[in-house]
Steps between C-alpha positions, in 0.01 A plus 500: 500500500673854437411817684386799391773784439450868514566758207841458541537161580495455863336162642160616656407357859181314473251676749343354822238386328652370189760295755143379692372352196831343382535112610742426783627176625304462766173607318586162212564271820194562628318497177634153470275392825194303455212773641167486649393433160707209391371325781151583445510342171708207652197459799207666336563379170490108635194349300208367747264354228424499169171602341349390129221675318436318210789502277675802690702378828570781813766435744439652848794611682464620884576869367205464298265389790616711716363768260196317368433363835104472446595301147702272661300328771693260570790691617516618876195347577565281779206183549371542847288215611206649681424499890260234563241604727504390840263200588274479792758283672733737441317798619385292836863369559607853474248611783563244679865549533409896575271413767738271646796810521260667683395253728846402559603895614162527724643214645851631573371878582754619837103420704590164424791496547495607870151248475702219410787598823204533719395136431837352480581677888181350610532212449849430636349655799170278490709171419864573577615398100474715202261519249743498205811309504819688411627805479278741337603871439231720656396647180487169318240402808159554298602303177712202696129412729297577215675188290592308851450117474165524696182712511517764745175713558353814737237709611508834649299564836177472326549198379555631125759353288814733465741236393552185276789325349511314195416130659204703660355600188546222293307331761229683516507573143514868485687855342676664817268799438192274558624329803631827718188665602361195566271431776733171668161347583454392075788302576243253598220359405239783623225271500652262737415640829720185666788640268453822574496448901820345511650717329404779713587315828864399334543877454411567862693240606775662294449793646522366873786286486658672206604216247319176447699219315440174356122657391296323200178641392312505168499820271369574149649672205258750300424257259333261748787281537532383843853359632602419875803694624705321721819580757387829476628804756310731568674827726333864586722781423519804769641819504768645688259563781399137510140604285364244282528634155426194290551083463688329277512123361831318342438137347625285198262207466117455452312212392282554232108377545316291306105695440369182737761622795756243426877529520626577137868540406761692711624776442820694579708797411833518312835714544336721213175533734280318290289246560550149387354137568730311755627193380619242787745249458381156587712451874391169524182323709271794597430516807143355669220714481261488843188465247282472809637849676463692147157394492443594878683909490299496143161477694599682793609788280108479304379520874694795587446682175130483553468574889694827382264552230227444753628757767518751176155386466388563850600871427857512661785639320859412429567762834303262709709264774333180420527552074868610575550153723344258229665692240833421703409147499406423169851653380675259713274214367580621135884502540474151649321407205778631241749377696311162484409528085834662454664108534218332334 
């Protein structure tokens, strides 16, 4: 290339812009660089399909959908497979799992908490042992005797339900909701006034003496199942100033009843605190049954049961001396009776 001269011959200095414009080595490296371009026809220029109309055939490259993206469907249309809707089992699973998280934290509130400390102190004073083996961090208390390996039940001062754990309410077959607030009396057949005064002289009795062990009587669940709970202790819980402020009842077998009265399978609770049919294994010859003696406590128990009905009768009342004394008797005659049936 030569460079312009003046009039008399002189070389001319390009100008600024002149030496701008003018290709350097740098400026022809970097020319040699594959750009932004280059790779969009590399990437963009990739066929995806192929298209024929008639005798004229289209090729489709992803730079071409990309700017005919309602001509070509098919590209960046993902298949989503649609959201079946929920069945009915799935819609009542789902409640039932919510109810059941808010069961479970009524259940473990800080009221039962302390609830669940109040009957674990009572008892150890009531019976000298504690109601839940191990070591149990105070706030873990609520949740470790609500899934204890037996049922474990109380009523405040009026007699009203304010606790049960899970064995409880299995048993009785009912939502924790439904079973505190409770009157304690439908924990028992209502109609069965013999029923009903024993268990109102066991929970005087209670209240005298403070525990009662080794008690059996015969309860029904809200669905009319009727089961006998046996071993049973019952203790009344006091306040600090020695005030009766409620009873409570710890057990962890029953014997379920056949609808003519009979003994039916037994039943007793797990280490998950559920209830399950006891299986025994066979120990050898069983031991003799006094056939004679069952058949003896069975009629003197009939006899008892209706001279108490009969004093209810006569107008007296479950307050009365003489419907507390047979009351007292026919308990004893009943837990000589399950002792009795208990080896049969």
């Amino acid at each position: 290339m030569v460079a312009p001269r003046d009039a008399v011959g002189r070389a001319i200095a390009p100008s600024r812009a002149a030496r701008a414009a003018s290709p350097t080595r740098a400026t022809i490296d970097r020319a040699r660089e594959p750009t932004m371009d280059d790779f969009d026809d590399l990437v963009f220029g990739f066929e995806i399909g192929t298209t024929t109309t008639g005798a004229t055939e289209t090729t489709t490259t992803i730079r071409d959908a990309i700017r005919h993206p309602f001509d070509v469907v098919a590209f960046g249309t993902r298949s989503k497979s649609p959201t079946p809707a929920p069945t009915r089992e799935d819609v009542e699973r789902e409640a039932a799992a919510k109810a059941a998280l808010k069961a479970a934290a009524r259940r473990e509130t800080a009221e039962m908490v302390f609830h669940a400390l109040d009957l674990g102190l009572s008892y150890k004073k009531a019976t000298g042992t504690k109601l839940v083996e191990g070591n149990v961090m105070v706030h873990d208390a609520a949740r470790a005797l609500f899934r204890a390996p037996f049922a474990c039940a109380s009523h405040d001062g009026n007699d009203v339900f304010n606790y049960g754990n899970q064995a409880a309410l299995e048993l009785w077959e009912m939502e924790w909701d439904a079973f505190v607030g409770m009157s304690s009396k439908k924990s028992a057949d209502e109609a069965d006034e013999a029923t009903q005064a024993e268990r109102r002289a066991l929970l005087d009795r209670a209240a005298s003496d403070g525990v009662i062990m080794n008690y059996s009587g015969v309860r029904v669940s809200s669905r009319g199942a009727k089961f006998r709970i046996e071993d049973a202790t019952v203790w009344t819980m006091k306040d600090g100033d020695g005030n009766k402020t409620g009873q409570a009842v710890r057990f962890d077998r029953v014997v379920r009843l056949q609808p003519d009265g009979s003994d039916g399978e037994v039943r007793v609770v797990n280490d998950e605190g559920h209830w399950v049919t006891r299986v025994d294994e066979p120990t050898g010859e069983a031991p003799a049954v006094d056939a004679a003696k069952i058949e003896e406590l069975s009629a003197a128990v009939d006899a008892k049961a209706a001279e108490v009905r009969a004093l209810k009768d006569a107008g007296l009342t479950n307050a009365d001396d003489e419907v507390k004394a047979a009351v007292k008797v026919l308990l004893d005659l009943k837990s000589q009776l399950s002792a009795l049936t208990d080896n049969a």
